[in-house]
C-alpha positions in Angstrom: 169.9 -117.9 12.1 170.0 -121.1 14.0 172.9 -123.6 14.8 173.1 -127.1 15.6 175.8 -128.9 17.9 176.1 -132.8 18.6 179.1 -133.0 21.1 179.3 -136.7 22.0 181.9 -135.8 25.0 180.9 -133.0 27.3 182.4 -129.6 26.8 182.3 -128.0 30.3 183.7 -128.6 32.7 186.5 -127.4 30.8 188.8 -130.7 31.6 191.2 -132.0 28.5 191.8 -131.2 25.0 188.3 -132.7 24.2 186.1 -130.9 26.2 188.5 -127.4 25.2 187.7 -128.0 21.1 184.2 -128.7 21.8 184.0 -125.7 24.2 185.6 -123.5 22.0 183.2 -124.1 19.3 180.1 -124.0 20.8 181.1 -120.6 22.4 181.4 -119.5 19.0 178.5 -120.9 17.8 176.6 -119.2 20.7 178.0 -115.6 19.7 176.8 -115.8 16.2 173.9 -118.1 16.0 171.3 -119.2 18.4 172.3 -122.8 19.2 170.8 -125.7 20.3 173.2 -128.9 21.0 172.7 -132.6 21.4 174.9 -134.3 24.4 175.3 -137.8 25.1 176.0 -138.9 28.9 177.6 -142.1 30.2 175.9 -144.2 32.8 175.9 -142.3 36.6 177.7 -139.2 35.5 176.0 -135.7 36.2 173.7 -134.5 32.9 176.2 -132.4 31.0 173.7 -129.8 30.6 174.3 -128.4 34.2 178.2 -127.4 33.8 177.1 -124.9 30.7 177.7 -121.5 31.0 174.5 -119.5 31.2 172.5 -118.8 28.2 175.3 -120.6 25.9 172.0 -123.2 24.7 169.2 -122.2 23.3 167.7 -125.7 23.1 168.8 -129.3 23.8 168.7 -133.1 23.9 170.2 -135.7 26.0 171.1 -138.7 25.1 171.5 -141.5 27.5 174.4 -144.5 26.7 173.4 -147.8 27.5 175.8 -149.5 30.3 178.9 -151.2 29.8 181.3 -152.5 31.7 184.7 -151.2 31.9 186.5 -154.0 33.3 189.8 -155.4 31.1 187.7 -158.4 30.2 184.8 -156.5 28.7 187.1 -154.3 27.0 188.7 -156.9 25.5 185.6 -158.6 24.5 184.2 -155.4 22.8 187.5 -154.8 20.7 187.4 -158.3 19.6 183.9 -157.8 18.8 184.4 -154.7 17.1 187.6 -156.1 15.1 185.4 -158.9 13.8 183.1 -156.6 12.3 185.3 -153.7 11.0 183.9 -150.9 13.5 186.6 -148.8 14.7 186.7 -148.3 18.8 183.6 -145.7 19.7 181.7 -145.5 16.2 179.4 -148.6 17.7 178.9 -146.2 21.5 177.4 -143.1 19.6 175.5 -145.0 16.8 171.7 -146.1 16.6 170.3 -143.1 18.0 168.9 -142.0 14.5 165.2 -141.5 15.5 166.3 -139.9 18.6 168.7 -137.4 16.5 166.4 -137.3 13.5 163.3 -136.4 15.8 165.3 -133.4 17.4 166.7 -132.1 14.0 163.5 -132.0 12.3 161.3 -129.6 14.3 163.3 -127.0 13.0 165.4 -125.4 10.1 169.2 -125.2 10.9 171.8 -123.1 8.7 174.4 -124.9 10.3 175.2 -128.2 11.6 178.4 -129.1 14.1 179.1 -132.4 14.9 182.0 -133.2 17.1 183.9 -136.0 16.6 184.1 -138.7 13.7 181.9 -140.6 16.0 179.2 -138.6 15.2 179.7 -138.6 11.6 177.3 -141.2 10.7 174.4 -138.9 11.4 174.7 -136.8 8.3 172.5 -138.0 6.1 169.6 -138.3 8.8 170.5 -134.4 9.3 170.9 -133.4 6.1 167.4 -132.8 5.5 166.9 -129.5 8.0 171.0 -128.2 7.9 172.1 -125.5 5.5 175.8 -127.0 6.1 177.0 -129.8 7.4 180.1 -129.6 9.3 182.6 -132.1 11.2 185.1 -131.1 13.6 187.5 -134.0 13.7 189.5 -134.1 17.2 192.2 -136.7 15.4 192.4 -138.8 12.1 191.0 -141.9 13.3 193.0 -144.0 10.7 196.2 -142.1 11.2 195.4 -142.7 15.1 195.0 -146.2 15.1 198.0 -146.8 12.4 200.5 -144.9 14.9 199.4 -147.1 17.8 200.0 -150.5 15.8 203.4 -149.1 15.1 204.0 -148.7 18.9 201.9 -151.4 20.7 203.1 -155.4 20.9 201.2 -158.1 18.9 198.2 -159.0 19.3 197.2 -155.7 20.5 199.5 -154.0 17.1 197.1 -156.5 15.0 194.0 -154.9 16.5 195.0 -151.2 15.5 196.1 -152.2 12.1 192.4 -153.9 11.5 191.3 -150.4 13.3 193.5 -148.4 10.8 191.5 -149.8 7.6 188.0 -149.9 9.1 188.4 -146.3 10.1 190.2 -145.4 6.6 187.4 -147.1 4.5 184.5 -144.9 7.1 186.6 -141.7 6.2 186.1 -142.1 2.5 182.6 -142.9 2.5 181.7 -140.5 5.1 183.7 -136.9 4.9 182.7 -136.1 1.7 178.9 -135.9 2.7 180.4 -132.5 5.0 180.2 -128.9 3.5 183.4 -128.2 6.0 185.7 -130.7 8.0 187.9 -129.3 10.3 191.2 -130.8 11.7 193.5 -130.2 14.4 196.4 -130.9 11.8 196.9 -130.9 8.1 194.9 -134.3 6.8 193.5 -134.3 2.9 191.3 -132.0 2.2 190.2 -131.0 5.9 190.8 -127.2 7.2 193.3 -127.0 9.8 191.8 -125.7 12.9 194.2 -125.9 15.4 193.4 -127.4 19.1 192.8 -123.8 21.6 192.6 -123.4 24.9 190.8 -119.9 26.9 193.5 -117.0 27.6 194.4 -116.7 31.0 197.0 -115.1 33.0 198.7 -118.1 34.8 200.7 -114.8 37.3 203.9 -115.0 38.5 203.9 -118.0 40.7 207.1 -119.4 42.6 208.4 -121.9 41.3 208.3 -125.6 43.0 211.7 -127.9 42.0 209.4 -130.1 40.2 208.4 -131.5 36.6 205.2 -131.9 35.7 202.9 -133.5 32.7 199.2 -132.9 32.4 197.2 -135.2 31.0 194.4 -137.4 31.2 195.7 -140.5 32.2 193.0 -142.6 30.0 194.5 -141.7 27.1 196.8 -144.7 26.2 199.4 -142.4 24.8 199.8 -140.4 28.0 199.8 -144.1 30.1 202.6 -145.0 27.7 204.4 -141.7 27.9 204.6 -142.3 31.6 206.3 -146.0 31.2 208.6 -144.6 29.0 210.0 -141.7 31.3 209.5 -143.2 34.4 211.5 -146.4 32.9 214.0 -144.8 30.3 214.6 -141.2 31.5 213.2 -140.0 35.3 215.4 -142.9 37.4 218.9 -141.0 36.0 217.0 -137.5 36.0 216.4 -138.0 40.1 219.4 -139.1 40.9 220.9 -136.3 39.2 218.2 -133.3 40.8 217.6 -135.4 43.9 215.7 -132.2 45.4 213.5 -132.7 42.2 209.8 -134.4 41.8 207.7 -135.4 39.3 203.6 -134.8 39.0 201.1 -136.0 37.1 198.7 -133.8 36.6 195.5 -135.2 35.5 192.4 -137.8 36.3 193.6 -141.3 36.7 196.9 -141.6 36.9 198.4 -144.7 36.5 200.4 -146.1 39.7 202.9 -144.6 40.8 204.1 -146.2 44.5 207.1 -147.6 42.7 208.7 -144.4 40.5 210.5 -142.0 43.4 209.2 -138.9 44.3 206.6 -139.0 41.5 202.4 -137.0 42.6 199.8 -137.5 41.2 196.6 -135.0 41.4 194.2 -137.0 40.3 191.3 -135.0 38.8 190.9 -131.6 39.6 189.0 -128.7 38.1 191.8 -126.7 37.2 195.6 -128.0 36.2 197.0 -124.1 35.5 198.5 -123.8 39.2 200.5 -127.2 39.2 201.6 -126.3 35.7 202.3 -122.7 36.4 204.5 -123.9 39.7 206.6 -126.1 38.3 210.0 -125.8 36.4 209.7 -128.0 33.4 206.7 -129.5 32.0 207.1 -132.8 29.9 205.4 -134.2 26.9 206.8 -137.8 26.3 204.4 -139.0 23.8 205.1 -142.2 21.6 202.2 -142.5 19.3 198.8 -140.7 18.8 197.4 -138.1 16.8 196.6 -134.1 16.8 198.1 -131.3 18.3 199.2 -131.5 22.3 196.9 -129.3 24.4 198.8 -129.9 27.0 201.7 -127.9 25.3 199.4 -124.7 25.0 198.7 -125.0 28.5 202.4 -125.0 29.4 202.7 -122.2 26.9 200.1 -120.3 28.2 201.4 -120.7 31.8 205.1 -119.6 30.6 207.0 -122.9 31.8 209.3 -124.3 29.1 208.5 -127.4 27.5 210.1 -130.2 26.6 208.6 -132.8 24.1 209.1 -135.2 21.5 208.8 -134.6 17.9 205.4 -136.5 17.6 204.4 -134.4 20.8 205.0 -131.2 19.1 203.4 -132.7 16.0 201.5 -129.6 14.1 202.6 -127.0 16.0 204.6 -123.8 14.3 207.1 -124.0 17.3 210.8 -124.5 16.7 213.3 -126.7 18.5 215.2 -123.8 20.9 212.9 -121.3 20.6 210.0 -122.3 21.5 210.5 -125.8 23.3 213.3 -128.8 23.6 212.7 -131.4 21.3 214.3 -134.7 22.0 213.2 -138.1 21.0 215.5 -140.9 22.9 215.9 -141.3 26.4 219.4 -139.6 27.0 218.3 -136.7 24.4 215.4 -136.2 27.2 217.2 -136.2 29.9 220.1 -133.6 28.5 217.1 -131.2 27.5 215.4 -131.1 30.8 218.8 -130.4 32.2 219.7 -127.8 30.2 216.6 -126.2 31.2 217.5 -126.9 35.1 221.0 -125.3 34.6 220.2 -122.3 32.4 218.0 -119.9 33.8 218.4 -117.5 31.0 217.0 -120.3 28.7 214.2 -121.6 31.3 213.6 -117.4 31.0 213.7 -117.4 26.9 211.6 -120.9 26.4 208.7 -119.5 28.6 208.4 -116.2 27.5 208.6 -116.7 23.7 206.2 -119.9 24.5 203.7 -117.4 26.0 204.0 -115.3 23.2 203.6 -118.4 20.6 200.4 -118.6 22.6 198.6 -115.8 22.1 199.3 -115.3 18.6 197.7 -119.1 17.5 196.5 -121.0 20.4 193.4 -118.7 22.2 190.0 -119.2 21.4 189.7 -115.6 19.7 192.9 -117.3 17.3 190.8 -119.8 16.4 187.1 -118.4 15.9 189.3 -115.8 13.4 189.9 -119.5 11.1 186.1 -119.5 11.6 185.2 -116.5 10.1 187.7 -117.2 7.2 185.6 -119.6 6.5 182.2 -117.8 6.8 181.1 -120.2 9.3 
């Protein structure tokens, strides 16, 4: 039987908790059905095609985005554009490649459809025609995405997500019950949870630097804001308290960091594992967003204790103590990352049942077993 993926961001290389979801269903895909996939690429980056594994694609298609500028103005611009007409953010950057997607679809027969993304949802009923099942892997809850950011963001920029919040609520009711499956990251309606999974790996037993870290990609406005808020609220009390500590970032595009004291940043890099594994504490300071953290099952899979805040830990089975710190206010922060500096036999405990919280849910093979439940 054949299998159809439309993954609007690449999977491989295998850099953030999009790219990971895709990956992991395409490589299950690939061991049951032979697939063929549709990728979109941006403007000057490489064709997406040429990171794959070997012999994961049967067939494919690239599709080419038009240019836009990424400047604050244009951005702007855009938003405004897109708040006048009701089109939540990236719906209008994968649309109006129907004869393009239509074209591919029809030349063959497909038992099974992914697509990736609401963003791609539009294109069911133009595939409808040659899929057994339709399927749409939701990476967040678009309307629950953009109603968390208005509840965090100033005015005008709250306004915008509220406007963002409806536009993306009325898409979901017109357009997830034309899917056979949807699956989410976290409970939502009538989705299947399918929880965000990273591949196993054995992170060793690396020493350990005096050093927190968070991984992220620094795009993401949650991460940027989680940054403002520790580097503001929590990190200037934190260092003078450790002063033999530092902080990294771990991820592509890091905001600036000149003025916050012996903060690092990576930038991008192929692989975040060894600054994860190597450092003592990693940190999830996340205000608003959506889904589950993959940056959590990369610090449990790399045995370092975590510590997060309650919408940071958001959908995981993990329990305050046992398998992380939760605090949400400054001072709460700060008190959980020292108790983990103080306590070795805690720092010990966190990490290993952390690990173990890991394999049990979080690995690819967890996931594809949801899969099979399903009779995907």
């Amino acid at each position: 039987m054949r299998a159809l993926i439309i993954c609007p961001e690449a999977p491989y290389p295998l850099r953030g908790g999009g790219s990971m979801r895709t990956a992991a269903m395409l490589g299950y895909l690939a061991r049951r059905y032979e697939t063929d996939a549709i990728f979109f690429r941006e403007p000057d980056m490489p064709d997406p095609r040429g990171a794959l594994p070997s012999g994961l694609v049967a067939d494919s298609m690239l599709i080419e985005l038009p240019r836009h500028s990424k400047s604050p103005l244009a951005r702007i611009s855009r938003n405004a554009i897109r708040a006048a007409r009701q089109v939540p953010p990236l719906e209008d950057r994968f649309s109006g490649f129907e004869c393009e997607i239509g074209a591919f679809a029809s030349r063959r027969q497909y038992g099974l459809c992914m697509l990736e993304h609401f963003w791609t949802a539009s294109y069911a009923d133009i595939l409808r025609p040659n899929v057994g099942r339709l399927m749409l892997n939701l990476h967040n809850v678009e309307s629950e995405l953009h109603q968390r950011w208005s509840q965090t963001a100033h005015w005008p920029v709250s306004a915008l997500h509220r406007r963002f919040a409806r536009a993306a609520a009325e898409m979901e009711r017109e357009l997830l019950p034309k899917f056979d499956i949807v699956l989410a990251p976290a409970p939502a309606g009538n989705a299947h949870v399918y929880p965000n999974t990273i591949p196993r790996r054995d992170p060793g037993n690396p020493a350990k630097q005096h050093r927190l870290v968070f991984s992220a990609n620094f795009d993401y406005q949650p991460n940027r804001e989680g940054v403002e808020w520790f580097a503001c609220n929590v990190w200037p009390r934190l260092s003078d308290r450790y002063p033999g500590s530092s902080w990294l970032l771990a991820g592509r595009n890091p905001p600036p960091i000149d003025k916050i004291p012996r903060a690092e940043a990576t930038g991008e890099v192929d692989d975040t594992l060894p600054s994860i594994a190597t450092s003592q504490v990693a940190i999830v300071p996340i205000l608003s967003g959506s889904g589950t953290r993959v940056k959590i099952l990369e610090a449990w899979m790399a045995a370092v204790p975590i510590v997060s805040t309650t919408l940071g830990a958001e959908g995981l089975p993990a329990r305050d103590g046992e398998h992380l710190l939760i605090a949400d206010d400054p001072a709460g922060f700060e008190r959980a990352i020292a108790a983990i500096l103080d306590d070795s036999t805690l720092a010990s405990h966190l990490a290993s049942q952390g690990r173990r919280m890991f394999l049990e849910y979080f690995t690819w093979e967890a996931g594809w077993k949801i899969l099979e439940s399903l009779g995907v």
